[in-house]
Structure formats: C-alpha cells, structure tokens
C-alpha positions in Angstrom: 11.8 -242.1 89.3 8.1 -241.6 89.7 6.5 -241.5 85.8 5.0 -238.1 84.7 1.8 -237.0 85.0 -0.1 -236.7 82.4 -2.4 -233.8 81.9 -5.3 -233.5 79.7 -5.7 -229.7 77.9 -9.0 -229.3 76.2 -10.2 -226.4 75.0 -13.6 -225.2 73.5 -14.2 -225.1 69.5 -15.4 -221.8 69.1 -13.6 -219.6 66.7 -10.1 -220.4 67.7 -9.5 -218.1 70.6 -9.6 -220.7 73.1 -7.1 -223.1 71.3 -4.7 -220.6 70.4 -4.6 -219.2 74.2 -4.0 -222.8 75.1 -0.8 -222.7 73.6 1.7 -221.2 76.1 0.2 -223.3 78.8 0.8 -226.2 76.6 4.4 -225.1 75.9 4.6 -224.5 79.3 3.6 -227.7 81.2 6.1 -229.3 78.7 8.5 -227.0 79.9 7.5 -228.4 83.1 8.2 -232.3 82.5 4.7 -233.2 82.1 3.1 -235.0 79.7 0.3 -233.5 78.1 -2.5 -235.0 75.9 -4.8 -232.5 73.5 -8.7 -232.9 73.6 -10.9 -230.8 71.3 -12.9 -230.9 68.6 -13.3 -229.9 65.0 -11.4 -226.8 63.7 -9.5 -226.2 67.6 -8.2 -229.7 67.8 -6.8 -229.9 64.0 -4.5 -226.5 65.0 -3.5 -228.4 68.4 -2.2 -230.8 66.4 -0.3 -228.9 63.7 1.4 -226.7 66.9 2.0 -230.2 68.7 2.1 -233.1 66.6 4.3 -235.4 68.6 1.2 -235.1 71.5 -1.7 -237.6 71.8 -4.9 -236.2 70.6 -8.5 -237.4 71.3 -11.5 -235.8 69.5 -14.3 -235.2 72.1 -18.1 -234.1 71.2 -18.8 -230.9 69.0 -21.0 -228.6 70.8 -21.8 -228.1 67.2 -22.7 -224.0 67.8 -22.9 -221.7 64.9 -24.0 -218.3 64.9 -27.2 -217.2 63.0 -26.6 -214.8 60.1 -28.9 -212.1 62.0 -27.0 -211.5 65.1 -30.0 -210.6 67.4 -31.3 -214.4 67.5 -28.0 -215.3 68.6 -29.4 -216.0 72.4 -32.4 -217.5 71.1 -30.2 -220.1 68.8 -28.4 -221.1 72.4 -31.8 -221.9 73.7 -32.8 -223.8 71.0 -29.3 -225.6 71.1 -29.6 -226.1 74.9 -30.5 -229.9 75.1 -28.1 -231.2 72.6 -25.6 -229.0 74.4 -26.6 -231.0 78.0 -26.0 -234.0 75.6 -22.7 -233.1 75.0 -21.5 -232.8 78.3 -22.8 -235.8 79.2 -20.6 -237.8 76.6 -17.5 -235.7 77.6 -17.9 -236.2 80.9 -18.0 -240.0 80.5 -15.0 -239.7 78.1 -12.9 -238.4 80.7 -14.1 -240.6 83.8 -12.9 -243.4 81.5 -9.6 -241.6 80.8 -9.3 -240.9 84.4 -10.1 -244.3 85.8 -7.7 -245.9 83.7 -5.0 -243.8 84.8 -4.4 -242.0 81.6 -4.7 -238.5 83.1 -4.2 -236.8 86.2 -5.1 -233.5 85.8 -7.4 -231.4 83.5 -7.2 -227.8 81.8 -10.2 -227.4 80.9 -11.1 -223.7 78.5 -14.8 -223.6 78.6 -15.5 -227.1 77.8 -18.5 -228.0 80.9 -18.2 -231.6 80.7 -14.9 -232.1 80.8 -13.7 -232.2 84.8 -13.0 -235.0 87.0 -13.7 -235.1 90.6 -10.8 -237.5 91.8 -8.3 -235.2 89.7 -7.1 -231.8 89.6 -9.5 -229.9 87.1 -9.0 -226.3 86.1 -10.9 -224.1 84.4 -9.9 -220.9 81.8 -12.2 -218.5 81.3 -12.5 -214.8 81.4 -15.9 -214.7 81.5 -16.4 -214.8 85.3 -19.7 -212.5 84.1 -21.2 -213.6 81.2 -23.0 -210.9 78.8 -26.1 -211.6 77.4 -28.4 -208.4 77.1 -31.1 -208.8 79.6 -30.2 -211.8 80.7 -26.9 -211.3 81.9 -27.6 -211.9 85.3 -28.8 -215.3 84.9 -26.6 -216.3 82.3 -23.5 -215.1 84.5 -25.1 -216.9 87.4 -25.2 -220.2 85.6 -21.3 -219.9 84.7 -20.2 -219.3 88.1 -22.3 -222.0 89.4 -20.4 -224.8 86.9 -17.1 -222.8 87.1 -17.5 -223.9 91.1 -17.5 -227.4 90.5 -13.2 -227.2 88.9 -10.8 -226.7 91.6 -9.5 -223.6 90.5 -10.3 -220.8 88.3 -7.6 -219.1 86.0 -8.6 -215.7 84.5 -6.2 -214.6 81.8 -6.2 -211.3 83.0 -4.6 -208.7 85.3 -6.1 -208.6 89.1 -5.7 -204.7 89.2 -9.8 -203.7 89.3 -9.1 -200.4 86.7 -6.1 -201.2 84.2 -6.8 -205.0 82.6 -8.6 -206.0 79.4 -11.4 -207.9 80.3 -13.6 -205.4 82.4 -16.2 -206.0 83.9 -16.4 -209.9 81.9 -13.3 -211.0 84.0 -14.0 -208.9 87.4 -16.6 -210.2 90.3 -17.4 -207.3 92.9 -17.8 -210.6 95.3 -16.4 -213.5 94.1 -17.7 -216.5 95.0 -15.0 -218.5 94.3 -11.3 -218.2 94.6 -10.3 -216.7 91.2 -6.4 -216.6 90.1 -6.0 -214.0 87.8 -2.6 -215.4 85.7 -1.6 -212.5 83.8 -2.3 -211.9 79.9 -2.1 -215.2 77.8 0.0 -215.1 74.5 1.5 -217.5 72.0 3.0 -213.9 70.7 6.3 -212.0 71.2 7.0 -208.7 70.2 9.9 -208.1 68.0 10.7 -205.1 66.5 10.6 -205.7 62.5 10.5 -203.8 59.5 7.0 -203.0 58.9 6.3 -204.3 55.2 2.3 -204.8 56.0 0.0 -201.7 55.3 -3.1 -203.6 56.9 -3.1 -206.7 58.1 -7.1 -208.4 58.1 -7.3 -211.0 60.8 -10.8 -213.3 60.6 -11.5 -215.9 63.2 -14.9 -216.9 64.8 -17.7 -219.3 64.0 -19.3 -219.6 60.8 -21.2 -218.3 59.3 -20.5 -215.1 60.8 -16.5 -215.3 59.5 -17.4 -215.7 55.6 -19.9 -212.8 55.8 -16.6 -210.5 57.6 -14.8 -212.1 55.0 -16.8 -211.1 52.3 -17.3 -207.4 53.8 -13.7 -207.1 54.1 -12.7 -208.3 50.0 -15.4 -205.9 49.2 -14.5 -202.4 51.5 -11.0 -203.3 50.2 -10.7 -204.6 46.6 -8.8 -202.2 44.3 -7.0 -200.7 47.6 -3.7 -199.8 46.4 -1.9 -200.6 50.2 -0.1 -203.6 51.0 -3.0 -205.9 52.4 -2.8 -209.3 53.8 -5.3 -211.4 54.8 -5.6 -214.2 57.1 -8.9 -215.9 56.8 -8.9 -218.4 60.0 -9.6 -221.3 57.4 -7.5 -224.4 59.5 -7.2 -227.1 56.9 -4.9 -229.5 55.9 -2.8 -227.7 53.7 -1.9 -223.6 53.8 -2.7 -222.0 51.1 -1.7 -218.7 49.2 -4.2 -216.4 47.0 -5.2 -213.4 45.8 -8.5 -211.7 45.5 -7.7 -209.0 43.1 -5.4 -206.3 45.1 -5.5 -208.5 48.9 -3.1 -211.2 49.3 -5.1 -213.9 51.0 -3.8 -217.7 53.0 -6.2 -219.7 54.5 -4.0 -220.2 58.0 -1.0 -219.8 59.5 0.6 -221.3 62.7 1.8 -219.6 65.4 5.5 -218.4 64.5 4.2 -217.5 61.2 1.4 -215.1 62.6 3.8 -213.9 65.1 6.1 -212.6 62.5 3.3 -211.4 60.3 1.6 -209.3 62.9 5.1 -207.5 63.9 5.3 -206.8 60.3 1.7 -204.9 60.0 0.9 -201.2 60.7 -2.4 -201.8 61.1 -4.8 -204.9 62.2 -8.1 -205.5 61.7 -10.3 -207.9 63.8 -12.8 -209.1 65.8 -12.8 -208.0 69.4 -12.1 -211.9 70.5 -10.6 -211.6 73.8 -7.5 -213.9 72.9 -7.2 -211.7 69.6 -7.1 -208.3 72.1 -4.3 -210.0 74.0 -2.4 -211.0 71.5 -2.3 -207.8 69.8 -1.4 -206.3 73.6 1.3 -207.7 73.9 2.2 -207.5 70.7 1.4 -203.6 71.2 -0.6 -202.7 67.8 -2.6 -200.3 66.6 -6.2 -201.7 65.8 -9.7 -201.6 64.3 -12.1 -203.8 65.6 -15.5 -205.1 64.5 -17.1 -207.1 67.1 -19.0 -210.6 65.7 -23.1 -209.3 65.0 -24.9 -210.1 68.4 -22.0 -211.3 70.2 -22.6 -209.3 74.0 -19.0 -209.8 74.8 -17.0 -208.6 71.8 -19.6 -205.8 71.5 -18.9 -204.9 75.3 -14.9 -205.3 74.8 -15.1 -203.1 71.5 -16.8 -200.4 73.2 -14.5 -200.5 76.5 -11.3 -199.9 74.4 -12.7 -196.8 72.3 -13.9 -195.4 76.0 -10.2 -195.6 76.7 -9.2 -194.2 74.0 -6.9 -197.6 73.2 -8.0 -198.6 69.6 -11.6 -197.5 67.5 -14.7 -199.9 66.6 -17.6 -199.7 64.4 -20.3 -202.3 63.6 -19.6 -204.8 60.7 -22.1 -203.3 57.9 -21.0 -199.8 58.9 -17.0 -200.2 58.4 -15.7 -198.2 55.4 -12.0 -197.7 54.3 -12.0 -194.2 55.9 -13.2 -195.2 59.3 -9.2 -196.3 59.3 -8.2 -193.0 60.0 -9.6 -193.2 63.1 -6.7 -195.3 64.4 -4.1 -192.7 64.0 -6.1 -190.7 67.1 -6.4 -193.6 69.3 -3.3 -194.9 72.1 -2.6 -198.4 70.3 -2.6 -201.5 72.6 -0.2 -201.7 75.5 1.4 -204.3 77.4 -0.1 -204.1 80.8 2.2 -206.0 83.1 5.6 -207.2 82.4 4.9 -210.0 85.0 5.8 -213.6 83.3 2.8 -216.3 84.2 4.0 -217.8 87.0 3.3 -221.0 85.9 4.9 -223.4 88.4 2.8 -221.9 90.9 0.1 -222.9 88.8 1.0 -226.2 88.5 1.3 -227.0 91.7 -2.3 -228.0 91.7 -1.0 -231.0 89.8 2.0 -232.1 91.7 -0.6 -233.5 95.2 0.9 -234.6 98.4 
C-alpha cells in the first residue's frame, strides 16, 4: 500500500476568515485519506489547532499586518510594511523547500500566504480576490496578485462561476482571465438547521486589531441597556473560552466551529463585518444581516455596498450605526443559498494524486 500523501494547508493570519474557510477543505482531504499538516501563524494557527488537534502544526512567519486606527492610511501602512512583507516570504518559502525536500509534504493549499508554494509539488492557491481593490490603485494592486497567483498550479475561487448571481462580484470575476481559475462553489464550515430562535441579535467581530476593539467598543456602546436578547462573539482566540457580560450583552471571547454553527441558527439577526468568509457563512446559513465594513478596507466596503444594491442585507459605515438603522433589515431579501452544488472536492484533489 503506497503511504499517504501528506498535504500542507496554510492559510493567511488576517482576521480569521481565511482559517475558518480552511476548514471544510481540511475536513475534506481527511475525508479523502490524506494526511494533512496545519501552517499558519498567530491567532489563525491557534484555531487550526483547537478544530484539529490530533494534526501536526508548524508556525510560519507573521506578516505582522495591523490596520491603522484611521482607515484612509490603510494603503499607505501596506507600503510602509512592504519590505518586511518581501522578508517574510522569503523565510516561508525556505520553510517549505526544506519541508518539501525532505519529503514531508507533497502538496500545498495555500490561502493567500505568497511564500508558501513549491515548484516540484502540487501548490494551490484560495483566494477570491482575483481583482484586488485598492482605490486608485486597483489596477496595479490587482495586477500584482494575478501575477503571483500564476506561479501556483491552480487557482480555487470560493465562489459561483455564473458572471450575475455569486457573492464576490467583481473581486472574484476576470473579464479575461489569465489563468485557468476553478470557481469551487461557496466555502462553509456551517450547516443550516432549523432551530428555535432564542437570539434577538447576534454581534459577530473578527478582523485585525486594532480595528476589532474599536467595533467592539462601538457595538457595547450603541447597545448597552438594550433590553433584547444580545450575544456577542468577540473573535478573541485564546486559550481558554470565556463567558461575560457587559451590562445587558452576554459576551465569550470565542467559540469553535459547532458552537458558532448552532449559535448563528439560533439568532434573528447578525451583525458583522462584510468579511467574505463571514458573507458565506451567513449564505448558507441563510440570515438576515447588518453589515459594517472594516474603516478603509476597499473590499468589505465594495462587498457591503453590492449586497444593499441587491437588495440582500443593509450597511452603514462604523461611526454612523445606530440601534434604529436595524430596522432596515426587515426591508431587505436576507442571504440566500446560491447553489446547492456540494464542492466537488475529489475533483479537486486530483491535482494531488500525479501520474
């Protein structure tokens, strides 16, 4: 019997959108009979392990990005991050060719992590950020993407091919592509199941700091004294869960996936960021949202705006929300599974299985 192959799954440490979305694909190449071996950083890698911890873990380099309190100089913080950034690559890209040379992998998922590819072994990179948004400079900055995402053998947008009905727009969507993209369906660690709804609004923070304690401190004050049922989940990963309350709002720090699962069937309403993994997960968990994109973050702005075009779920910007912009919801569709098509995931790895 020929041993399993290993693969290495290592996604970005930024907010935890690109961990969590890792998770079915994780679930899935075990599924599969392959072994698989975790490699992030930081907050990312510490929930890997919690989901998975009978996996081998290695911590790689932290791209170390955090968002400045003023959203505008976002772009301008990237540029001043850019050589240690180059830096970081480097050592992940030596990381894996020692991994890879000594046999210990023999394929890569790779979620938006540049350094981490291999040219003698399958390497795959997620993203759904084909286009990358960045004001004026979008063309360049989606130019550079496409120009590293050619180097992987494949490309897997978590996304719907049909150009009109998906979720990522114009992020996930070429007019020309320039590669072959494989568009893989929405990715979700989340059922649906019809519970009783015991959550009036459920508040659901992720994202980079400091940018999450300043939508955590917006939220505790638009909502202390509120006399609804409100929980919220403040995308604090530590070592230990733990259980508060700030005056009315019941507050834990985490929760793993089954837990979250549960508590977002239970809610009415959610409110968010307009993370990309966050908007499928509440797809296909079909729920009726708010969103409030991160300050200066292009993307969420642009996937905010798309969804109130639609007429799927409202937005406002952070230091406009007020408790009444929540009736808005009641007016808009709700999210909506978009495809009942399973991920056809041994199609997908295929990639690994060679000659």
């Amino acid at each position: 019997m020929p041993k399993n192959k290993t693969i290495l799954v290592a996604p970005l440490n930024w907010g935890l959108g690109h961990a969590t979305r890792c998770i079915p694909i994780i679930r899935a190449l075990l599924e599969h009979n392959f072994n698989v071996m975790l490699a992030s950083d930081g907050a990312a890698l510490l929930l890997l392990q919690k989901e998975f911890p009978e996996l081998e873990s290695i911590e790689l380099p932290s791209y170390n990005i955090t968002y400045p309190k003023k959203g505008s100089h976002f772009k301008y913080k990237i540029l001043f991050k850019l050589p240690h950034i180059k830096k970081t690559i480097n050592s992940e890209k030596k990381m894996i060719n020692q991994l890879a040379e000594a046999g210990k992998i023999q394929g890569i998922i790779n979620d938006n992590r540049f350094g981490v590819r291999n040219k003698n072994i399958p390497s795959v990179f997620i993203t759904h950020q084909l286009n990358v948004l960045t004001g004026s400079t979008s063309f360049f900055s989606s130019k550079m993407h496409q120009k590293i995402i050619k180097k992987f053998d494949a490309c897997w947008v978590p996304d719907v091919d049909d150009v009109v009905m998906n979720l990522s727009g114009k992020l996930g969507h070429l007019n020309k592509e320039a590669f072959p993209v494989n568009y893989i369906g929405v990715l979700s660690r989340m059922v649906k199941k019809e519970l009783p709804k015991t959550i009036d609004i459920l508040l659901l923070l992720s994202g980079p700091e400091p940018q999450r304690s300043m939508f955590e401190e917006k939220l505790k004050t638009v909502f202390k004294g509120n006399d609804k049922n409100i929980l919220m989940v403040r995308g604090l990963v530590e070592k230990e869960q733990k259980w508060e309350n700030f005056e009315k709002i019941r507050t834990v720090n985490f929760m793993q996936s089954t837990e979250l699962e549960e508590t977002i069937n239970k809610s009415k309403i959610v409110v968010s960021r307009s993370g990309y993994t966050t908007i499928m997960d509440l797809t296909i968990l079909e729920k009726k949202a708010f969103f409030i994109p991160t300050p200066g973050q292009y993307e969420q702005e642009y996937l905010a705006k798309r969804l109130k075009d639609l007429g799927i779920a409202p937005y406002c910007k952070q230091e406009k929300f007020k408790l009444k912009k929540l009736n808005k919801v009641a007016v808009y569709k709700g999210l909506k599974t978009l495809s009942q098509q399973p991920v056809k995931y041994p199609k997908l790895f295929s990639l690994f299985q060679g000659k």
